[in-house]
N, C-alpha and C positions, 0 to 999 in steps of 0.2 A: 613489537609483537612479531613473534617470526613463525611462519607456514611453511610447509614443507611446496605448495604447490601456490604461490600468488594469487589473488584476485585480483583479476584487471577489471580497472572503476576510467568510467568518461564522464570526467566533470564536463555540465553542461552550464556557462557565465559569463554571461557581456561581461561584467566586471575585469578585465586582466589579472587587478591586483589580489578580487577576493579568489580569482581563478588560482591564480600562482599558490596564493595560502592555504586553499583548500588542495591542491595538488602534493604540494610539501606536509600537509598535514595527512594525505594517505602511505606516502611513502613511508614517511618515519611511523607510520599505524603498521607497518608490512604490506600493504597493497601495491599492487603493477598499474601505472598510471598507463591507462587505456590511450589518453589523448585529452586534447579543451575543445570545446566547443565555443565559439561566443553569439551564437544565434540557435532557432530551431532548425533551420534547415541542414547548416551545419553538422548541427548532431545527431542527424535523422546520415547523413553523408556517412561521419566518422562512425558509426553505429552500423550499417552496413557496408562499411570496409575492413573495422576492427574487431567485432562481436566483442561487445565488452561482455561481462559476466553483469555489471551493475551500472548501470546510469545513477547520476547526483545529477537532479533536474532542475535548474532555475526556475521560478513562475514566471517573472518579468522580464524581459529580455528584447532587445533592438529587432527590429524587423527590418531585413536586409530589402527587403523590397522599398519600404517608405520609411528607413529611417527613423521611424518614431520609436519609443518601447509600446512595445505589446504585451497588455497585464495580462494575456492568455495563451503567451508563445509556449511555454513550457508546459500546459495542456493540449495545445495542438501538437506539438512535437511528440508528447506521449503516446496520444491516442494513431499517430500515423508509425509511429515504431512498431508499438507491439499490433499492426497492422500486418506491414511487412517482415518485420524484423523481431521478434518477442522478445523482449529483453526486461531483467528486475529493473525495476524505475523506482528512486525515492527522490520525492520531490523535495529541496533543501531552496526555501525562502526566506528572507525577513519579512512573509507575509502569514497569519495566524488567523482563521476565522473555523468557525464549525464547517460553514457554507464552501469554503477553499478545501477541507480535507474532502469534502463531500465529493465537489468536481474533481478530485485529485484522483479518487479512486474509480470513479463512474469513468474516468482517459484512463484506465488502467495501470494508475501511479500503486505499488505494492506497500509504501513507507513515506510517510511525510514529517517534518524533523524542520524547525526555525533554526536558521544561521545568526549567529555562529553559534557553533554546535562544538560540545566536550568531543575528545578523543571517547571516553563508554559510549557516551549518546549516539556517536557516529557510527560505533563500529556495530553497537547494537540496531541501529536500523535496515545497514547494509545484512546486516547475518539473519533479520527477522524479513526481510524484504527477496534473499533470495530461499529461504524457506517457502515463503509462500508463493513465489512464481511458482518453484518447483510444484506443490501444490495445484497452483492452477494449472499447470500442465499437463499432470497425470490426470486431474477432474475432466481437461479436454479429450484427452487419450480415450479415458471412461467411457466418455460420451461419446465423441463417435465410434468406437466399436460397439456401444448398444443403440446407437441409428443405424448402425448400418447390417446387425443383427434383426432388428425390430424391421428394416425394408425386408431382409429374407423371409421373416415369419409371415410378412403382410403376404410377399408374393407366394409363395407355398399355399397361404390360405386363400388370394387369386382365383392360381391356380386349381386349387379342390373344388372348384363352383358346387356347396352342399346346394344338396336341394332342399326348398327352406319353403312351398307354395303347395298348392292342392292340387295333381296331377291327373288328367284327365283321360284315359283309355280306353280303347273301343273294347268291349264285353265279348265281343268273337274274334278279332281278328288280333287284339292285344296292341296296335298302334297308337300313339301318341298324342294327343296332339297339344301343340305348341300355340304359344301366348297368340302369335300370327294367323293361327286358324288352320294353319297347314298341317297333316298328318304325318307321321312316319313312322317308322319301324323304332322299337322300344330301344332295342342296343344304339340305334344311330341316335334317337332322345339321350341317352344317358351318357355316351359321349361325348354329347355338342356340351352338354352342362357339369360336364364332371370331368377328373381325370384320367377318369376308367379304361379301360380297353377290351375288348373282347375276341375272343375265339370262339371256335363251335365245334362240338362233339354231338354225341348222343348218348340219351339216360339210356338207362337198360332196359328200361318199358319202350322206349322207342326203339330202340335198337333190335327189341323182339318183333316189335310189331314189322317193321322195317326189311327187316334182316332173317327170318324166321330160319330159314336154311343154315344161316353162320352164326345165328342165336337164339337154340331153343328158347324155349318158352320156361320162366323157373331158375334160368342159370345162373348165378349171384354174378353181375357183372359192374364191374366197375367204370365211372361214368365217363364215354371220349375215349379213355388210354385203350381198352382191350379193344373196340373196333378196330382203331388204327394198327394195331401190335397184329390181330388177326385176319386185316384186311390186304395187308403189307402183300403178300405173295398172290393175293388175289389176280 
């Protein structure tokens, strides 16, 4: 099979022997051998030195700590990669259960495939497994730019504190008052609770009554801007 651009693959297999044939068997597919792994930790190491494009994930594999095989090294290895490191993962066993594809994919395995595996079969999981990383990566991408759209919306709407209660004002003096019992002035209420801001002018019935001398009585004035424009040289 030849590519114009490689796909570098990190076999991950205690085995040396099935390591070496499964190695040999991507090369002569056209793939760039990433590196072997023969434990999880291992491949968790070679996997953040090399960035493969695709892990081939054993299930079963020696555990460098205790020497034993671990029938769930190659779900821990999965789920601590695409942790740190995201990478397409197909997990390549001689183990086959409904129950194993299930954990396979809940550790973020994208392709599971029983060894040994045809040259189509192989090439088809690796090519269906980095489709759908790609996949979950943009669905990641998605998502948080509409989390982090959805915190802007929430804080804007914060921010607007509407007034959403039944508001209580003194009948002459126009004051406020507040959930605490305390009174104040209506602009400094609608500030503490809102975005709002305010300035002060005068209406032009104020502005007559007020101003009689610099605003007859009758004059069509417009509200704030002409006091100040004809107060200016005052």
């Amino acid at each position: 099979m030849v590519r114009t651009k490689p796909i570098n693959v990190l076999v991950a297999e205690d085995d040396a022997l099935v390591c070496e044939g499964t190695a040999g068997q991507l090369t002569r597919l056209g793939y760039s051998l990433a590196g072997c792994a023969y434990d999880g930790p291992q491949a968790i190491e070679l996997t953040a030195a090399r960035r493969p494009s695709v892990i081939l994930m054993d299930l079963q594999m020696i555990d460098p700590d205790t020497g034993r095989e671990d029938p769930q090294a190659g779900f821990k290895a999965t789920r601590l990669i695409q942790d740190r490191y995201p990478t397409a993962v197909v997990m390549l066993t001689a183990h086959e259960s409904p129950d194993l594809v299930y954990q396979a994919s809940a550790a973020g395995a994208n392709g599971y495939i029983v060894k040994p595996a045809g040259d189509l079969e192989l090439s088809r999981a690796i090519t269906i497994a980095q489709a759908r990383f790609r996949d979950l990566v943009a669905l990641r991408r998605w998502n948080s730019l509409l989390q982090f759209r959805n915190r802007k919306l929430q804080l804007a709407l914060d921010q607007s504190k509407p007034l959403r209660r039944l508001i209580t004002a003194c009948a002459n003096c126009r004051k406020v008052r507040e959930v605490s019992g305390e009174w104040q002035l209506l602009e400094c209420y609608i500030q503490a609770h809102t975005s709002a801001r305010f300035s002060h002018g005068l209406c032009p019935t104020c502005a007559t009554e007020l101003y009689p001398d610099i605003f007859p009585s009758g004059r069509d004035l417009e509200p704030g801007r002409v006091l100040k424009e004809e107060t200016a040289d005052q």
